[in-house]
C-alpha positions as CSV (number, residue, x, y, z in Angstrom):
1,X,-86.2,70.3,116.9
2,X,-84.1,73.8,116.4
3,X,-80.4,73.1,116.1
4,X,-78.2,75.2,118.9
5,X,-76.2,77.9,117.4
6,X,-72.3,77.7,118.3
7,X,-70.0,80.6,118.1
8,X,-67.1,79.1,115.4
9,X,-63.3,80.1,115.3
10,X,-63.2,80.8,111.3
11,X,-60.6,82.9,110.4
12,X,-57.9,82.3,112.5
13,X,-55.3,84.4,110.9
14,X,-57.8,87.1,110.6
15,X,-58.9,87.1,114.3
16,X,-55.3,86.3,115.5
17,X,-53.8,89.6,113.5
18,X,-57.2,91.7,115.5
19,X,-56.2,90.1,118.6
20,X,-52.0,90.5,118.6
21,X,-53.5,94.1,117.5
22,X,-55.5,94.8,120.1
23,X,-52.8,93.5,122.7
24,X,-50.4,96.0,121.2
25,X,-52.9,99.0,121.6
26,X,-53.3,97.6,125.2
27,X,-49.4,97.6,125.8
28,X,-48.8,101.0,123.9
29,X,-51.9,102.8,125.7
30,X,-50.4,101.5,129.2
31,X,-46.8,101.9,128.9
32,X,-47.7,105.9,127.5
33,X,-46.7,104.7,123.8
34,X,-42.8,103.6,124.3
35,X,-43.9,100.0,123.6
36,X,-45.2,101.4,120.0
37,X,-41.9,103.0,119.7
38,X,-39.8,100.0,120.5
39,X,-41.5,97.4,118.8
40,X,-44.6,98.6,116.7
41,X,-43.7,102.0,114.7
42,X,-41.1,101.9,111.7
43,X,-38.6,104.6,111.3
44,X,-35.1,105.2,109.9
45,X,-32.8,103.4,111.9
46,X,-29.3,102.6,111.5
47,X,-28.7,99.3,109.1
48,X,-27.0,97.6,111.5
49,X,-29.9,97.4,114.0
50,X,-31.9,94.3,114.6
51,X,-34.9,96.4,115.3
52,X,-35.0,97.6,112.7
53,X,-36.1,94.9,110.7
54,X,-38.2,93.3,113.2
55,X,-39.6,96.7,113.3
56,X,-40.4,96.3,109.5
57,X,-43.0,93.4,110.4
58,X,-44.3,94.2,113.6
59,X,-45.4,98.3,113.1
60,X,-48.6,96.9,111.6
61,X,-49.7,95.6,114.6
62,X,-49.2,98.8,116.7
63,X,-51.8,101.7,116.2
64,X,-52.0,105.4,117.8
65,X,-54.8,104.9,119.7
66,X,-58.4,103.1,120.0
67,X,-59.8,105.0,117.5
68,X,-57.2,104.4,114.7
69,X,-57.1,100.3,116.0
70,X,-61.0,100.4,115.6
71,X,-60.5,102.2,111.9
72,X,-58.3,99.4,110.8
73,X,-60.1,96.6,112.2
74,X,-63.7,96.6,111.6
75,X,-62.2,96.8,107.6
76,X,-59.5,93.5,108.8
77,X,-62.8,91.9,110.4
78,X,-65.2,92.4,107.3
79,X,-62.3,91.9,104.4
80,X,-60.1,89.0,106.3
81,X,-62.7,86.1,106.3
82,X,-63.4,86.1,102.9
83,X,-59.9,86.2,102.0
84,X,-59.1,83.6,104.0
85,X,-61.7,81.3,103.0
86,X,-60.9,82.3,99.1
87,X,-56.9,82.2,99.5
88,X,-55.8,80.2,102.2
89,X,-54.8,81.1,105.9
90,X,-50.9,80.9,104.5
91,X,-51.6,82.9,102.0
92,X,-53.2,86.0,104.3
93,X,-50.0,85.1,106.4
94,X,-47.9,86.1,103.2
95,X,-49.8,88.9,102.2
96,X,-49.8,90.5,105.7
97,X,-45.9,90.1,106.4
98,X,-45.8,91.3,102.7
99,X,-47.7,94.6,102.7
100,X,-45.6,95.5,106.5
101,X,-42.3,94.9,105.3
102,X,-42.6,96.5,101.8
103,X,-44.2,99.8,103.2
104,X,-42.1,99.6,106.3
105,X,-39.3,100.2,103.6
106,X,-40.7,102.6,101.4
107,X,-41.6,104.4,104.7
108,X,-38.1,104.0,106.1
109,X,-36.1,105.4,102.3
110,X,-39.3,108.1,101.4
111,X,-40.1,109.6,104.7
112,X,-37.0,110.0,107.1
113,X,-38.1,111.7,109.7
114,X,-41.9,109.3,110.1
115,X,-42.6,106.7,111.9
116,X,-45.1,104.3,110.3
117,X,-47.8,102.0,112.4
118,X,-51.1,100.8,112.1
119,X,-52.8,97.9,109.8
120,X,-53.6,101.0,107.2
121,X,-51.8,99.4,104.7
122,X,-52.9,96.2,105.1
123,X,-56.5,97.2,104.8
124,X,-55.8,98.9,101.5
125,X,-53.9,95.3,100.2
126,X,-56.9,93.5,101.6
127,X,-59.5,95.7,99.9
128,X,-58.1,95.5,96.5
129,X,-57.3,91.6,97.2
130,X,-60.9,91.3,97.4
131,X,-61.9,93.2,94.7
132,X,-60.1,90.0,92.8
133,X,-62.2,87.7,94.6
134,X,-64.5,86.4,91.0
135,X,-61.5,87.0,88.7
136,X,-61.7,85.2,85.7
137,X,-58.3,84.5,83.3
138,X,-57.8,87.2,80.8
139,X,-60.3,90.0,82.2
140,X,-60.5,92.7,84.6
141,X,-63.1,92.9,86.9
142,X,-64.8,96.5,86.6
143,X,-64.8,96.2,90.8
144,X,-60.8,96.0,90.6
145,X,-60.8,99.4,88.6
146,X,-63.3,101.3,90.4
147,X,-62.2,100.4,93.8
148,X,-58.2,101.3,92.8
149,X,-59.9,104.0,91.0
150,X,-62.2,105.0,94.4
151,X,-59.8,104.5,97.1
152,X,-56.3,105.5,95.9
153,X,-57.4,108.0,93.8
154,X,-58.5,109.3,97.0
155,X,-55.3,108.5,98.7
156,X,-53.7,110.6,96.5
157,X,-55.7,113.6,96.6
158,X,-55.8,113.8,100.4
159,X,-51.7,113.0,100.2
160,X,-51.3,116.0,98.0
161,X,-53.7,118.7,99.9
162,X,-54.6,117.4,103.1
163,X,-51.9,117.9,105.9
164,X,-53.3,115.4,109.0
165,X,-51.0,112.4,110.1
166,X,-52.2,109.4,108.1
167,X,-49.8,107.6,105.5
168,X,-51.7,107.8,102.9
169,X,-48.0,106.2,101.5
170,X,-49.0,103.4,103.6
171,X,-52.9,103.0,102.0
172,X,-51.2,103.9,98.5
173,X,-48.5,101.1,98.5
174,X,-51.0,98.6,100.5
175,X,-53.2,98.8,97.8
176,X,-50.6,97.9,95.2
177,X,-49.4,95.1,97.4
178,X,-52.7,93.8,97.3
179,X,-53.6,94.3,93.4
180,X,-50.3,92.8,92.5
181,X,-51.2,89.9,94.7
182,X,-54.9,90.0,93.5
183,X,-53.1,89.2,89.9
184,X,-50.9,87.0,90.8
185,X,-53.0,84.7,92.9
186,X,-55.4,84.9,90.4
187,X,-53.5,84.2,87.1
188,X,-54.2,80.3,87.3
């Protein structure tokens, strides 16, 4: 007798950061993007305003349009499960809030006149978290290094001679959220 398949909920931070996502895409695309600016883009704003810092967690959620959503989650969708399963559910929790509020910040004192959204930077911490994923004690992995080598070597060449409007800030300190992380989760 063949067993049934069953569709399983197994990453629920993961599919629960693609979902408050997708909802905010929804809400920006029909309200003609003022939600984004109210709630889900990260700008220079007076220290005094609330917003402000909820603003510093909530612009990952917000994206530009379909496209850029479907950019950042198919990476969320592929990266986020195995990081879950490795680190814990509380732990993607931490690194999420994290990698927002620290490039929210660097956005906000480096770049006064952009407003930062999208899940960019979370992607870059969660690619070079999992680059840490068979860490061992005392070494390196060779992955680590080629993928910070790869991707923000990359960052870093398109931030210095391509003019388009992605943070490549936001993939750049993403990344080094998620390799500090990768070492410190790792270090036991």
């Amino acid at each position: 007798m063949r067993k049934k398949l069953k569709i399983t909920f197994n990453s629920p931070v993961t599919l629960g950061f693609v979902a408050i996502c997708l909802l905010a895409t929804i809400l920006s695309y029909v309200a003609g993007g003022v939600i984004n600016q109210l709630l889900f883009m990260t700008y220079r704003a007076p220290m005094n305003s609330p917003m402000m810092y909820i603003r510093l967690l909530l612009h990952v959620f917000g994206h530009a349009d379909f496209e850029h959503f479907m950019g950042n989650v198919c990476y969320i969708l592929l990266l986020g499960p195995l990081l879950e399963e490795k680190y814990s559910s509380k732990v993607l929790v931490i690194v999420i809030a994290v990698t927002a509020v620290i490039t929210g910040i660097v956005n906000n004192v480096c770049f006064a006149n952009v407003a930062l959204c999208g899940a960019s930077g979370v992607v870059f911490a969660f690619i070079l978290l999992s680059s840490f994923t068979s860490f061992k004690e005392g070494e390196v992995p060779l992955t680590f290094i080629l993928v910070a080598l790869f991707f923000i070597g990359q960052e870093i060449v398109q931030g210095l001679f391509v003019v388009d409007s992605i943070s490549n800030m936001a993939h750049i300190v993403g990344g080094m959220v998620g390799a500090a992380l990768g070492f410190k989760l790792n270090k036991r």
